[in-house]
C-alpha positions in Angstrom: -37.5 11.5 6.1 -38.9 9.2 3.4 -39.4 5.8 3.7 -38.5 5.5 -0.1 -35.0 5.2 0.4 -35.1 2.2 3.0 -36.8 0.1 -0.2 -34.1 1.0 -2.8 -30.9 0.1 -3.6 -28.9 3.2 -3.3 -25.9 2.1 -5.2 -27.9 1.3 -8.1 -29.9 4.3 -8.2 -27.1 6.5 -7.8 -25.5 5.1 -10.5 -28.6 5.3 -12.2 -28.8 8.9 -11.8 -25.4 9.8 -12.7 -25.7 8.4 -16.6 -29.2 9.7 -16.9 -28.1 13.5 -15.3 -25.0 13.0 -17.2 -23.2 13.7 -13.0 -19.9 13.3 -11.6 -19.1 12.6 -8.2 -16.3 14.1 -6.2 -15.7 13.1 -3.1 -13.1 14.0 -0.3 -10.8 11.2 1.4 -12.8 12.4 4.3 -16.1 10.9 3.8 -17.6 7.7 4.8 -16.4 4.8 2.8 -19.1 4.0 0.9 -19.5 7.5 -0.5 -15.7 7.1 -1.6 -16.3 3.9 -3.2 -18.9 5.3 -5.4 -17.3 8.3 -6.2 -15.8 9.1 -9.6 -12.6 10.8 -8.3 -11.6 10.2 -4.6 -9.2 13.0 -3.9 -7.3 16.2 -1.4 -8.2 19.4 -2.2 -5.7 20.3 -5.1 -6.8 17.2 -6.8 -10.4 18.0 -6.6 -9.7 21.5 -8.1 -7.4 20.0 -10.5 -10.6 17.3 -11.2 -13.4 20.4 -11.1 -11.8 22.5 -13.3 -11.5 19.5 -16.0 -15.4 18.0 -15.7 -17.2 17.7 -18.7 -19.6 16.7 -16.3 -23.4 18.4 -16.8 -23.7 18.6 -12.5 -21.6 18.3 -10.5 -22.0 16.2 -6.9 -19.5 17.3 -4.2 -19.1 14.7 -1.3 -17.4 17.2 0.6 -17.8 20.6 3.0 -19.3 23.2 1.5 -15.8 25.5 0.6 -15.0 23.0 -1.8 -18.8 23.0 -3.4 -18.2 27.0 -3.8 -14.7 26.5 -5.3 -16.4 23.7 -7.8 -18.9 26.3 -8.7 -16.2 29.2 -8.8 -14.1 26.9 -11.6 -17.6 26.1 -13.3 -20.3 29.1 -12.9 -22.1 27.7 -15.9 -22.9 24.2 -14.6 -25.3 22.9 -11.6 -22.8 22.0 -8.4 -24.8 20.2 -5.4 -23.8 19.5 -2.0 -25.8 16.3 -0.2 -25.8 18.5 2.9 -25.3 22.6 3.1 -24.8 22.3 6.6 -21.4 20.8 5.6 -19.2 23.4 6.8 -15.9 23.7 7.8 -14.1 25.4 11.1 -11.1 26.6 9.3 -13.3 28.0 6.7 -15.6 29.9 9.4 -12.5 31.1 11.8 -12.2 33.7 8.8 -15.2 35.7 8.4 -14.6 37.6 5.4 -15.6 41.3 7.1 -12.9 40.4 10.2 -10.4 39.3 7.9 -10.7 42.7 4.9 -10.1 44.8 8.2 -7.4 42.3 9.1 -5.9 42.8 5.7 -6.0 46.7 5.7 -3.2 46.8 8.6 -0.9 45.0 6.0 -1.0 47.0 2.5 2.2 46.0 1.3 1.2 42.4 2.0 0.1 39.9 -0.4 -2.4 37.3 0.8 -2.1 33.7 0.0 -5.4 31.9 1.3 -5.6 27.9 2.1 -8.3 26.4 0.3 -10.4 26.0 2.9 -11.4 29.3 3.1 -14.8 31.0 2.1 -15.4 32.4 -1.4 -15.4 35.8 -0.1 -12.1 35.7 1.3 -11.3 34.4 -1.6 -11.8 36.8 -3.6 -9.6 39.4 -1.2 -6.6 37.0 -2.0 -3.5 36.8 -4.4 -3.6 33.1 -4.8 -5.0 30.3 -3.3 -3.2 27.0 -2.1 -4.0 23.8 -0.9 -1.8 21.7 2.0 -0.4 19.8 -1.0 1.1 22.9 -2.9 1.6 25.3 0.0 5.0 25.6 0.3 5.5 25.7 -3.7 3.0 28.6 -4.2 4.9 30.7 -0.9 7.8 30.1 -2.8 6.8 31.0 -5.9 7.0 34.9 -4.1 9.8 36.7 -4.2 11.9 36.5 -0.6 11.0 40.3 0.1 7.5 40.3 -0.8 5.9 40.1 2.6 3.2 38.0 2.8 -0.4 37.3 4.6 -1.8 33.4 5.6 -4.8 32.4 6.2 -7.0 31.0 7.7 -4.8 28.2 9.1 -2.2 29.6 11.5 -0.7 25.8 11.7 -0.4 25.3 8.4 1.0 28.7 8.1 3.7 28.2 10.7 4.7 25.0 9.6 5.5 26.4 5.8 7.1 29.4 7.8 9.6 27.2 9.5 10.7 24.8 6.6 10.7 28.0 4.3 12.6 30.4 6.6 9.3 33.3 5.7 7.5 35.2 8.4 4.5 35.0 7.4 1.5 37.2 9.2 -0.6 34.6 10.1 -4.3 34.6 10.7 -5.7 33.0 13.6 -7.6 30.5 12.9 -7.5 26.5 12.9 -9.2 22.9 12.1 -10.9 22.0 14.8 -10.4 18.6 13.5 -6.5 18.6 13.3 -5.9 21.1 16.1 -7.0 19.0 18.9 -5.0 16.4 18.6 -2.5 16.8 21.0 1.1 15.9 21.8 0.8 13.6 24.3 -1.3 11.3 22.8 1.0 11.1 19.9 3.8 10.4 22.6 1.8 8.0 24.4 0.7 6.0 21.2 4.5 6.4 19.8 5.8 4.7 23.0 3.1 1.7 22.8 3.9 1.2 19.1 7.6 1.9 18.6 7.8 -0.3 15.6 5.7 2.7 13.9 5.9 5.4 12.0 4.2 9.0 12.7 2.4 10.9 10.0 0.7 14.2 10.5 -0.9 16.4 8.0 0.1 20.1 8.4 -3.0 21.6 10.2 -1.5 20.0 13.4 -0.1 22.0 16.1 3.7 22.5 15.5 4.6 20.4 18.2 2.6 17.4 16.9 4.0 18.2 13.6 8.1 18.1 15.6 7.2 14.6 16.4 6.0 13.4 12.8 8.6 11.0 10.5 6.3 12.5 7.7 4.2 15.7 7.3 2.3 16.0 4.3 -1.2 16.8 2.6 -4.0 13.8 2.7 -2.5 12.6 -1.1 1.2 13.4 0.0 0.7 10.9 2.9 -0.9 7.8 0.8 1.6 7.9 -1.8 3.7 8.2 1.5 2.6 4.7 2.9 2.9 3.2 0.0 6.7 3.7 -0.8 8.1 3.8 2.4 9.1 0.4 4.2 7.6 0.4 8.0 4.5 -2.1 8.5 3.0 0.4 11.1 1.7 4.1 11.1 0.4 6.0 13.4 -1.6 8.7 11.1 -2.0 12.2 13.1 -5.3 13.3 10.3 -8.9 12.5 9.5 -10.4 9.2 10.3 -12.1 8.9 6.9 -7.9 8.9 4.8 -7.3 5.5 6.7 -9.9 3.6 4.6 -7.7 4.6 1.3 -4.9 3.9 3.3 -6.3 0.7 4.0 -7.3 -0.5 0.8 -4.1 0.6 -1.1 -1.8 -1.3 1.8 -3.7 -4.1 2.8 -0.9 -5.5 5.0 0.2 -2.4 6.5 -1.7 -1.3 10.3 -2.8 2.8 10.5 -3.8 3.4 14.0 -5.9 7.3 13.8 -4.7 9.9 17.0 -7.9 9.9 18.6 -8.9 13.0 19.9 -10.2 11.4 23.1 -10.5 8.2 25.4 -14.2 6.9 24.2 -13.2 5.9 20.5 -10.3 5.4 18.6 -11.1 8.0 16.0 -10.7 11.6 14.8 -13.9 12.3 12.4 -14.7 15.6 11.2 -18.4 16.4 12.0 -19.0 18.4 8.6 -17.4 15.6 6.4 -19.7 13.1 7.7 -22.9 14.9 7.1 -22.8 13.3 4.1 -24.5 10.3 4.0 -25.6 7.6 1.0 -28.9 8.7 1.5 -28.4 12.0 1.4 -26.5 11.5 -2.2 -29.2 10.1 -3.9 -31.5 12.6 -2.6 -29.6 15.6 -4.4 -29.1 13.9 -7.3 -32.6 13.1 -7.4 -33.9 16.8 -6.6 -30.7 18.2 -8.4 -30.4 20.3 -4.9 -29.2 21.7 -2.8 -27.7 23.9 -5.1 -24.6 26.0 -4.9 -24.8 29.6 -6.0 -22.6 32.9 -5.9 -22.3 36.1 -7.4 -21.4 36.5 -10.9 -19.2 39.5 -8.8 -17.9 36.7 -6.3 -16.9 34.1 -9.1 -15.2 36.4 -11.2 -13.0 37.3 -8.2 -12.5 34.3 -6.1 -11.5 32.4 -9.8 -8.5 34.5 -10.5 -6.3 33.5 -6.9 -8.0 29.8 -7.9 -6.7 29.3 -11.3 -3.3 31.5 -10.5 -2.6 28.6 -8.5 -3.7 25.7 -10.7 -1.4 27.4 -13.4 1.9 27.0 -10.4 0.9 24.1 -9.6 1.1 22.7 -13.4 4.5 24.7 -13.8 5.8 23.7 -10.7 5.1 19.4 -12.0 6.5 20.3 -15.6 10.0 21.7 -13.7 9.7 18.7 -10.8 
């Protein structure tokens, strides 16, 4: 690595880079917190396709995994998209290889496929439409009762929308590794030590981490959560990187994280913080590494992407 960096203020050059390069930054409420702070738009994944598809932005900077780089590009195949780090994947996104998954799909050809998000673009483009933890249960819905339907990648967040929505779903195996091993117990345990609080969980959980929640919602759903509701404690069943937002929007309300072990009280996704300060400045800098599909790939994976930007503004107008 250069020494350059160590001598300049990051912040500054950044910034610096962004007016010159005419660059926005979007960042996921999964990064560190300095990568948040100097983001443009801090958001979940429906508001970072919402914030994509808008950009009048020359390059666009992803702070995030790479799924949501490719879905940036998807929504804008005529601009530059960067990612700090291309080893920023995602576990969900790889428990789906798109190969496995078209044969999956072949045993079920009166099936219509809604894919999370966090999915690759080549299973995107092998779906009906997309939808993020946010929208999920809207955009099932939006199906008629009869129309049988496929999920994937996340069998959680699958079975969770099957059981408040009465569907049966045909779920695909797969999971955040993330979200996933967090486990009952431990929510017991820390509910027990902290009964004045409150338990939130985002959806990828296991179903019975998910029973044991006062509140399940998508990274957004559960900020604007903490903010109206009245408790003083949480204890937040998600990403270690949302309790910074958390933080700063409710300065005297406590989030204890569901660690996902005994050495640290923490729960950080290993892709998410690849990312690094450094690493921003760098790819604005060298303008890579860059994000680049198909012309074949785009045109296909964009259809399921803006069918469900399109619900997703219908389904606010009529909310």
């Amino acid at each position: 690595m250069e020494t350059l960096t160590a001598k300049i203020n990051l912040t500054e050059e950044i910034n610096r880079l962004r007016r010159e390069k005419n660059a926005v930054i979007l960042a996921h409420y999964y990064q560190v917190s300095e990568i948040q702070d100097i983001a443009d738009y801090v958001g979940d994944s429906l508001g970072l396709a919402q914030r994509a598809a808008e950009t009048e932005a020359d390059m666009i900077v992803f702070a995030g995994v790479h799924f949501m780089a490719e879905t940036a590009k998807i929504l804008n195949p005529n601009k530059k998209v960067v990612l700090p780090d291309l080893n920023a994947g995602c576990s969900l996104a790889e428990s789906a290889p798109a190969e496995d998954f078209r044969k999956f799909k072949e045993n079920y050809p009166d099936h219509k496929v809604v894919s999370y998000v966090n999915s690759t673009a080549a299973v995107k483009t092998m779906t009906d439409v997309v939808c993020t933890s946010s929208n999920a249960k809207d955009i099932v819905e939006s199906f008629p009762q009869d129309q049988p339907l496929i999920f994937a990648p996340d069998k959680n967040l699958g079975g969770y929308i099957n059981s408040i929505t009465g569907r049966n779903m045909v779920l695909w195996e797969g999971t955040c590794e993330v979200h996933d091993v967090l486990s009952t117990e431990k929510v017991m345990q820390m509910a027990a030590e902290n009964p004045d609080a409150k338990v939130i969980a985002h959806p990828e959980c296991k179903g019975p981490v998910l029973e044991l929640a006062d509140f399940v919602g998508s990274t957004a759903q559960m900020l604007k959560f903490v903010k109206t509701d009245e408790s003083k404690k949480y204890i937040v069943a998600t990403e270690t990187g949302l309790l910074y937002q958390m933080q700063k929007d409710n300065p005297e309300k406590e989030f204890l994280v569901v660690p996902t072990d005994e050495t640290c009280a923490c729960n950080d996704c290993p892709y998410m913080k690849m990312n690094t300060m450094d690493k921003l400045y760098r790819c604005m800098r060298d303008e890579t590494p860059e994000i680049e599909l198909s012309k074949e790939t785009i045109e296909k994976a964009k259809k399921p992407i803006i069918k469900m930007l399109d619900l997703s503004r219908k389904i606010k107008v009529n909310k």
